[in-house]
Every structure is written in C-alpha cells, then in structure tokens.
N, C-alpha and C positions, 0 to 999 in steps of 0.2 A: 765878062758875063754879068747883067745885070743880076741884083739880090731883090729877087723877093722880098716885100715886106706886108705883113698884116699888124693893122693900127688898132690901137683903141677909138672907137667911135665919142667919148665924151672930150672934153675941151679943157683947158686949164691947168693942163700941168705944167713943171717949172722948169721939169729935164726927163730928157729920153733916154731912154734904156735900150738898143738892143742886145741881142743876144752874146754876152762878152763883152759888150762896149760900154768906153764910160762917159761919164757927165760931157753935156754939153750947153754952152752958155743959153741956146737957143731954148725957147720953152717949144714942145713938143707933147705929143703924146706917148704913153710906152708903148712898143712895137717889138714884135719877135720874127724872123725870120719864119719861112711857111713851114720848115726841116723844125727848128726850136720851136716853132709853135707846137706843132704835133707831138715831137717829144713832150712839151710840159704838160701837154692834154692827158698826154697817156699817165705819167706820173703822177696828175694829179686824180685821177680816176683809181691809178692802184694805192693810192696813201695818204690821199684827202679827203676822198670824196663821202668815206663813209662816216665821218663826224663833220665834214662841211658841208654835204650836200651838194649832187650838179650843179644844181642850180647856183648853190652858194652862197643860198640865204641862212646859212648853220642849224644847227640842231646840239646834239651833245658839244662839237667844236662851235666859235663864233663866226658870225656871219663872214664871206672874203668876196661882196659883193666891191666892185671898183668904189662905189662911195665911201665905203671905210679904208678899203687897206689903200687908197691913192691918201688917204689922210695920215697916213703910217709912214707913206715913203719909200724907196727900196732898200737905204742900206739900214733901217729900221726892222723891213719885211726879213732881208735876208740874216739879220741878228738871230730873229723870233725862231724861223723855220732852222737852223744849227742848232744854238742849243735849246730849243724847248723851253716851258714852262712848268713853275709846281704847281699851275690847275689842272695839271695832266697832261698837256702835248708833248710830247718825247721830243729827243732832239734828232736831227736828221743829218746831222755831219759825219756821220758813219752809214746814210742810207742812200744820200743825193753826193754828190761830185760837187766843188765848187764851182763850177758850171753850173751843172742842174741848178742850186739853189739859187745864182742869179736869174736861170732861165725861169723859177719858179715864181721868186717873186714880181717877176714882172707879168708874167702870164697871168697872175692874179690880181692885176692892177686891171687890166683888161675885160671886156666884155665879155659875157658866157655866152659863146657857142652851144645853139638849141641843139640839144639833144635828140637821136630818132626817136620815134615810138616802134612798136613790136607787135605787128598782127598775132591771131592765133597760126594762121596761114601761114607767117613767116617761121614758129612754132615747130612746127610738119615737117616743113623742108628741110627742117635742122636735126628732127628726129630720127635716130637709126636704132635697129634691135641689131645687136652683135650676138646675141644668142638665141636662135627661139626657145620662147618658156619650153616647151615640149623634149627639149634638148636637156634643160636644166640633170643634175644628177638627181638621183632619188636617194643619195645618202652622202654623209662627208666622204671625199674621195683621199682623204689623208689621214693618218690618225693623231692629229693635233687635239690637243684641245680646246677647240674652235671656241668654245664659249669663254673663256678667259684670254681671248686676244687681244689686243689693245689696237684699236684703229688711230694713226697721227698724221696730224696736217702737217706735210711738208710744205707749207704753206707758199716762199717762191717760186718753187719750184713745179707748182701747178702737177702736185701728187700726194696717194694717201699710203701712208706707210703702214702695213700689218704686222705686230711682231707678237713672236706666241710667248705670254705670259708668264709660262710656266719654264721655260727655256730658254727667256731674255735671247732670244735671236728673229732678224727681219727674217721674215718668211716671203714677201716681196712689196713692190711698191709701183702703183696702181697709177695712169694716168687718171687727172681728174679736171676740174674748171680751176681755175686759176685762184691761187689763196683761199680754197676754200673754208667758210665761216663756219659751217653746220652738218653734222652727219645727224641721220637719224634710223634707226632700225624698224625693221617688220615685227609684226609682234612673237614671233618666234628667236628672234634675234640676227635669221639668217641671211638676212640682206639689208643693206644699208646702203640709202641715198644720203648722197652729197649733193649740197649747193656752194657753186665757186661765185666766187664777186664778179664774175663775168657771166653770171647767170647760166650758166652753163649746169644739170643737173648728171646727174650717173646713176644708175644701181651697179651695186655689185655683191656678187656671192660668192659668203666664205664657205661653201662647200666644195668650190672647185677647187685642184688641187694646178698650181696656185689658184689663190682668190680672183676672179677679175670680174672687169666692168662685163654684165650682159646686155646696157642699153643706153642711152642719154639722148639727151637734147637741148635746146639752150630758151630757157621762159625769162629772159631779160638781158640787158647789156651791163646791168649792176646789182646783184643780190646778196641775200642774205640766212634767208631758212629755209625749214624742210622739213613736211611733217607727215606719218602714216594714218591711216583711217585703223583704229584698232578695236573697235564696239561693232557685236553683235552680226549679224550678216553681210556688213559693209566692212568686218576685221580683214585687212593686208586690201583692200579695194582700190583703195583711193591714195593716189600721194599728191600736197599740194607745196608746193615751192611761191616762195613772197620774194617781188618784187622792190631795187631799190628805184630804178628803174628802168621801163615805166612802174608807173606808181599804180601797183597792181599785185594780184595773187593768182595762180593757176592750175589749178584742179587736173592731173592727169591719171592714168589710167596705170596703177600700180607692176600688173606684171607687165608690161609691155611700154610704159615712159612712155602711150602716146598722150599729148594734149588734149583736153578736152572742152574745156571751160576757161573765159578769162573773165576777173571781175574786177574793176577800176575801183582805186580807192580813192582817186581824188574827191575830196568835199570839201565841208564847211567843218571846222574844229569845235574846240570846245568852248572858245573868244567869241565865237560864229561868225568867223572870216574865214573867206574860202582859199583854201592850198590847193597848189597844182602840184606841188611834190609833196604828195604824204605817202610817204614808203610804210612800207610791211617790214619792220622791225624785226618781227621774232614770230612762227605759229609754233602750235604747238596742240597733240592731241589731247583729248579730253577722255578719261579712262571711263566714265560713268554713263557715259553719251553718245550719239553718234555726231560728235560736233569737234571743230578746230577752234584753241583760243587763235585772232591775228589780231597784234598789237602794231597798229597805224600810228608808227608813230609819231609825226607832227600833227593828226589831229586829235590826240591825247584821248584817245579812245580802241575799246579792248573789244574787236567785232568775236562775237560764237558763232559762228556758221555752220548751219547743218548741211550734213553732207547729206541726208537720207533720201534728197529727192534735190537732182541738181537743175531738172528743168525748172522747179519750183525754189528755188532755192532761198533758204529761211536764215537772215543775220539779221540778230539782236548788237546794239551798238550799245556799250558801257560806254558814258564819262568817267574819262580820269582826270592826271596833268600830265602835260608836256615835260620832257619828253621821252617819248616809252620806248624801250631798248630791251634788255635779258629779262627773262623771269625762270622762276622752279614753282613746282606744285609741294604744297606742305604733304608730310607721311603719309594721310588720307585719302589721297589724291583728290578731295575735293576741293579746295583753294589755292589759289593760283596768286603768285607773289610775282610782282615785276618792279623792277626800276622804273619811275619817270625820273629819269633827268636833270632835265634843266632846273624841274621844280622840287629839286632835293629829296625825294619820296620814295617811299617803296607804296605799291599800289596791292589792296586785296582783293580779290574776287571772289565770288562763289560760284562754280561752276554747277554748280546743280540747280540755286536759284537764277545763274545766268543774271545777277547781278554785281556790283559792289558793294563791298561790307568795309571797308576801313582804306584810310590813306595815314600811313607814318612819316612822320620830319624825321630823316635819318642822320644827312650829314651833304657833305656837296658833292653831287655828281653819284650815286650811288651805282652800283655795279655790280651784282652776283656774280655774273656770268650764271653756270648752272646750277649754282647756289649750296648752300648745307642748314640741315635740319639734325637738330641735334637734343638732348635731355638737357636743362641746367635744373641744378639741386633747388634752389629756388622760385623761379616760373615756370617750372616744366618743359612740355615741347616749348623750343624755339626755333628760328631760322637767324640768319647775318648774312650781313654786305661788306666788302669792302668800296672804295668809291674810287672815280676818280679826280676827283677833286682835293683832298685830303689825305693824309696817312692815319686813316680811323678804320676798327671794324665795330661796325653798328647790331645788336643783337635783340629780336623781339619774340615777343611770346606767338603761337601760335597754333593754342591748341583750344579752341571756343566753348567746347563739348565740359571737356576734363579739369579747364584750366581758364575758368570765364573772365578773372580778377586781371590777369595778365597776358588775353589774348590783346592783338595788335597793340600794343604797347611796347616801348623802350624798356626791355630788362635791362642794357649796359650798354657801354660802351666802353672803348679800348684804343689806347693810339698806338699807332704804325709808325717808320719810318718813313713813309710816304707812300703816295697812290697808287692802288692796286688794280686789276683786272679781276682775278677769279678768287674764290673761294669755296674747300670742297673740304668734306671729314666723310666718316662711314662710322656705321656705329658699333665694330667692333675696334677701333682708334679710338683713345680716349683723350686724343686729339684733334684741332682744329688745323688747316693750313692757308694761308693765306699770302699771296706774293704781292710784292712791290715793283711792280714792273714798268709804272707810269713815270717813275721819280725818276731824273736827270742824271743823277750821281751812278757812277759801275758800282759802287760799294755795297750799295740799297736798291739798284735796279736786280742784282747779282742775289739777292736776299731772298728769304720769305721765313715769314712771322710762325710762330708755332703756340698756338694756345690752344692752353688746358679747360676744358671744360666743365673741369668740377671747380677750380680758381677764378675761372674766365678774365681768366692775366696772361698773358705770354709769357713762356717761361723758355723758349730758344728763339734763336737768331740763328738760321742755318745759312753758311755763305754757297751755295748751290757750285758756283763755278767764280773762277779768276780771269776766265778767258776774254783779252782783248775783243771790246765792241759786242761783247755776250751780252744775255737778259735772263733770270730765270723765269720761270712765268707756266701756268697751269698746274695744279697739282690733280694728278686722278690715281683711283686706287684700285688693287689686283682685286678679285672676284671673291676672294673671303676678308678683306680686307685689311689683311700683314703686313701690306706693303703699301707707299704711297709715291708714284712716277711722278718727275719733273721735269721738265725741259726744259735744254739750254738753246737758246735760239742765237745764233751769231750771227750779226746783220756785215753789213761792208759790201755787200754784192756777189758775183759768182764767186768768187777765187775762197770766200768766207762759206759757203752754202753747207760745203760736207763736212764742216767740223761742227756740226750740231748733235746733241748729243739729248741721252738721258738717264739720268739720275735715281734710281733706286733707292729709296728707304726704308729702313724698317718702320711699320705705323706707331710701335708701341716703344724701345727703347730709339730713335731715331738717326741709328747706326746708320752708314753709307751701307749697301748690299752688293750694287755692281752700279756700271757707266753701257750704256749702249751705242752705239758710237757711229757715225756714216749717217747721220743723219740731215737733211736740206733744210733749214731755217722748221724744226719740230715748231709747234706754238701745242693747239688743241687736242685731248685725248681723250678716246671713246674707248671703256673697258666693253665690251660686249655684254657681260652676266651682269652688271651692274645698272648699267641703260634698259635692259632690256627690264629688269627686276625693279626701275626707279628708284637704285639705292642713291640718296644724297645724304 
C-alpha cells in the first residue's frame, strides 16, 4: 500500500526527514506522512502555537517559519524542542514521545498550512443553551460556600475543577474547551465564563447544585480571554471572548452565550506594517466605564472599546510595544498594567483618560500573569513581574495620586532561580509568591520564591513537590487571605494526568496545611471572593 506523503514546497535541503526515518544521502525536502502530518498539526496548535503563532512568525516564542528553523536543522530542532531553553521554553521530553519530537521538528521545517477563518454564522451553529436563563435557580441550591470556591483548569484534560475552599474537597469537574487560559466572573460572582484554546467559550453556575455549564459556543479555533461588561446598565450584558485565531474579538450576549458582533483586529502595528495575525492577547473589563481593555498583541496596541452602543461601536487604540500578553489593574482600579513582551516592558494606561501614561524596562520577557499590588515601606503602592526570560522579580511603584516621586519607576529588583509565569500576594500575607515554572531544572521548576515585603528579599525557597516530570506553578489565595493554593501539574501524558495535585499554605507562617489530590494536569486558579472583589 502506497504511503502518502506531503512535502515541503521550498527547495534546497541536504536531507529528508520522514516521519521515523532517518538521513538520506539524497538532498530532499522534509516530508511527513498525511497521519504524522496531522498529528504534528494538532500538537503544535496545543503547545506551540500560543508563543509561536499559526502563522509562525513568533511573538513571546521565536519565529518557526521554514527559513529559520531549515537553518537549524533537525537533530538541532529536536535537541531544542526536549530539553528546552533558560529564555523560557520548557522542555518537552516528558510532554512529546520521541516520535512526536521527530515528527515535530520536521513539521516545522515545513510550510504553514492556511488556517480557516470563522464566520459569525459559523458562531450560531456552534452555539447551544443547555439551560434556559428562566430555569436558572433563584438561590444557591447547596449550602457551600460558594463564594470562597476556588475554580482550576484542569488544563488536558479540557475541564474546570470546583473545589469548596473551606472544606478542601472537589465538589465536581466541569466539561470545558480544551486548556483552558482564562475564567472570568459576572459581577456578582455567580457565573463564570471560560475561554479554551480551542476557542470554545462556556458559562457556568455555581449556584447549581453541582455547578454546570448552562451555555457555550465556540468564537475561534485558537483563543485566549474572556471578559464581562460590568458598569452601569450594561453590568452582566455583554461577554466578549478574543480571539487567537482568527485574529479577532466577539461580543456575545451574556445570559444566553449568543454571538453577536465580530470585530477584526488585523491592522497595521506600531512599525506601521501591516499584521494579518494580531491576536487578542488578554481583555479585560474596565470598573469605571462602560468599556473592555483588548491588548492586540502583535500590534503593540491597547484598543478600549465601548460597549454602550454596539451598532456604533467606539475603539480608542493606545500605542505601546510589542509584545502584549497578561496585564492587572493597580488597587484603584483605574491603571491597567500589562506586559509587552518581546520589548522587555510593563506598559501603563489610564483607563479613565483612555490613554498611556508610562512604559517600564523591567527585565526580559516580563510576565504577571494576574499580577500583585502590594505596600513597600519605601515607595509605597507597588505592583511586580516575574518574566520569562530571566529568574528576576521586577517591582514598581504605582501609586501617581499619593506616591508621585515613585510612580512607574523601578523600586527593586530581586533574582529568582529562574523564569517564572505568575505572580500573586493579598494584603492580609505579608508575603509575596512567585514560581519558577519556565526553568528546565525539576529542582527550580518544582520551587517557588517567597518574598517579604517589608525586606523585598526572599527569605524561602519552598520545594512544592518532588514528583517525577511535576512543575509547581500558580499561586492563588483563600477568600480572607490565610492560605495560599499551589499546584502541582504532572505532565508525561494520560497515565500522569490524575496525580495532579494541590498544595495548601499557610499565607503567614508557610506551613504545609493539606494536599488535594485527583487532580488532571491543575495549572490556573480562580478564588471566586477575590476575582470578584479584585483582590491582587
């Protein structure tokens, strides 16, 4: 039976690759079977694509367009993609098969296969109400204490785990879109949309006894956030989900998940060259407003959009830099902090002038995730990053009002064992926490940092877990703020998924308390009192 092959369309290579097989004297192009091709499509869509880009032209990752990495090689490629690098790409010999990473690096020698696009139309079809709103309960049908729940991405396993707070027990676990990035709540707290990287969105409500999904739909093939309309007559209205792609955002219809509106980001950046992949980063509401920040990422620009009139619809575009990824809003909720990127920076806005006020050189790769805003004895309010570029936490002042001499400025800085993803405190901890989850090592991936806030030193090294091909990673804290959850995410594949676990601190002396255990590759966690209250 003959074997399918699809080739790379460029010329000049010295030796062919297919899938499994090795060097050949003949110069060739690399080639994967049409079965290996698709597998490494799919692979790279769930754990490349959101720092390489479909396309492939990079962003936070480097470009993996055929002109560079055919410059690399394969047994170069498949070094890189195992163990990782300490600019932050993790390593993938506990996440790909030695297979897969042959299959991977040749797939990326290869041309990129166009991507669809996503009518609104297609939208519709995809949308279903599993509960009508008028069905909804009229009161918690359990007596949990629904407001100190803690929501976790079981991120493989394309589900979101509830467990109640107060009683460290899963109260149950929710189909959702696959890995999903971003939960975000109603402004009462009682419902929460998810966005899965497979653009796939959900509501779900924890009043039901269990919680479940009452609605979804899917507004893209590759996503990212998720945000509520929470000002004024338009509060719980509107939910708008950002696209990676297409490269786009979509306004739908809060109790009901239908589709309403799609708006293209593609444009011209900040270089003033024009991007056909400028993804929606991160939205995010605006407390003071009736507007969403969306942080475009490769055109290094912070659109506000109002929501208050969608036929007329009104977006202001801030310049920033490339490229833009997480942000938190400082105490006031009126300044909005975000990473760009590529260009080292934490970026400031003002959401009430709806413009920019300051750009910081932090460190490389900077990275909040959902960030901490805390007192230091010396510049007052501040917020910090860790990056993923580095093992630094970068910390600035931001308090313009109170503390004019040391707003957007460097009060400190601080090294890590190596590159982190989040960074979260609360202000009854008189600590900071911050993990190392980007660095190669199990010693320091397994870690995270513990600094004092009134020293702004680290003064622990907490080793989270010892478990084979584990990571620690996210810290979020209980709804008065006593305790600080961690998760232990074990990667290897299914047979690794249910030994994921999470970790219990005390916030103030940071004693172990408990282990929660059965849980699918944890990563992200949403306390419900604290999201809903903007405590960072």
């Amino acid at each position: 039976m003959r074997k399918t092959i699809i080739a790379a369309t460029a010329v000049g290579m010295a030796l062919a690759f297919t899938s499994g097989a090795t060097p050949t004297a003949q110069a060739a192009e690399p080639t994967l079977s049409e079965a290996d091709f698709e597998e490494a499509k799919t692979l790279y869509f769930q754990r490349c694509a959101g720092c390489h880009g479909v396309l492939r032209k990079g962003a936070t990752g480097k470009s993996l367009e055929p002109a560079e990495t055919r410059k690399l090689g394969q047994k170069r490629l498949e070094k890189i993609i195992t163990l990782g690098t300490e600019g932050g790409m993790n390593n993938f010999d506990d996440i790909f098969s030695k297979d897969q990473i042959k299959k991977m690096a040749t797939y990326i020698q290869m041309e990129v296969p166009p991507p669809a696009e996503m009518t609104l139309a297609t939208m519709k079809e995809r949308w279903k109400v599993l509960v009508k709103p008028e069905d909804y309960p009229k009161k918690p049908m359990h007596g949990r204490n629904w407001e100190n729940f803690f929501l976790v991405i079981l991120r493989d396993a394309g589900k979101l785990g509830i467990i109640d707070g107060d009683k460290k027990e899963v109260v149950t676990k929710v189909d959702t879109g696959y890995a999903v990035h971003v939960l975000k709540e109603s402004s009462d707290g009682r419902f929460w949309y998810t966005m899965g990287r497979d653009g796939k969105m959900t509501k779900i409500d924890l009043w039901m006894d269990p919680p479940q999904v009452v609605a979804e739909t899917q507004i893209a093939s590759d996503a990212r956030d998720v945000a509520v309309s929470h000002f004024g007559k338009w509060k719980d209205k509107y939910v708008i989900g950002g696209g990676y792609w297409p490269p786009h955002f979509v306004i739908l219809d809060a109790v009901t998940m239908e589709p309403l509106k799609v708006v293209s980001t593609r444009g011209v950046n900040v270089d003033g060259e024009y991007v056909n992949e400028a993804r929606v980063a991160a939205v995010y509401n605006t407390p003071n407003a009736p507007t969403w920040i969306v942080a475009v990422k490769e055109l290094g620009q912070l659109w506000q959009v109002d929501y208050s009139d969608l036929d007329n619809l009104r977006i202001e575009q801030i310049n920033t830099h490339k490229y833009l990824h997480d942000g938190f809003f400082d105490p006031t909720l009126r300044y909005f902090q975000i990473a760009a990127n590529a260009s080292n920076r934490m970026e400031i806005m003002d959401s009430v002038t709806r413009k920019g006020v300051a750009s910081i050189e932090t460190g490389k790769k900077p990275h909040p995730g959902p960030g901490a805003n805390w007192v230091d004895p010396k510049c007052g309010p501040v917020a910090g990053t860790v990056h993923l570029g580095e093992g630094k936490i970068t910390v600035w002042g931001n308090d313009p009002k109170g503390h004019p001499n040391q707003a957007w400025k460097i009060c400190y800085s601080v090294k890590t064992d190596g590159p982190g993803l989040f960074i979260r405190t609360h202000p009854n901890s008189p600590y900071v926490f911050a993990d190392q989850t980007k660095h190669p090592e199990p010693e320091i991936q397994q870690s995270i940092k513990v600094l004092d806030k009134k020293t702004g030193k680290i003064v622990k090294t907490i080793r989270v877990s010892k478990m084979e091909k584990a990571l620690a990673v996210h810290s979020e804290f209980n709804h008065d703020g006593s305790e600080v959850w961690v998760s232990v995410w074990v990667r290897g594949g299914k047979k690794n998924w249910s030994k994921g676990e999470i970790v219990v601190y005390d916030s103030k002396t940071l004693e172990e308390k408990a282990r929660i255990g059965g849980l699918e590759t944890p990563t992200g966690k949403f306390n419900v009192y604290n999201r809903k209250h903007h405590v960072t």
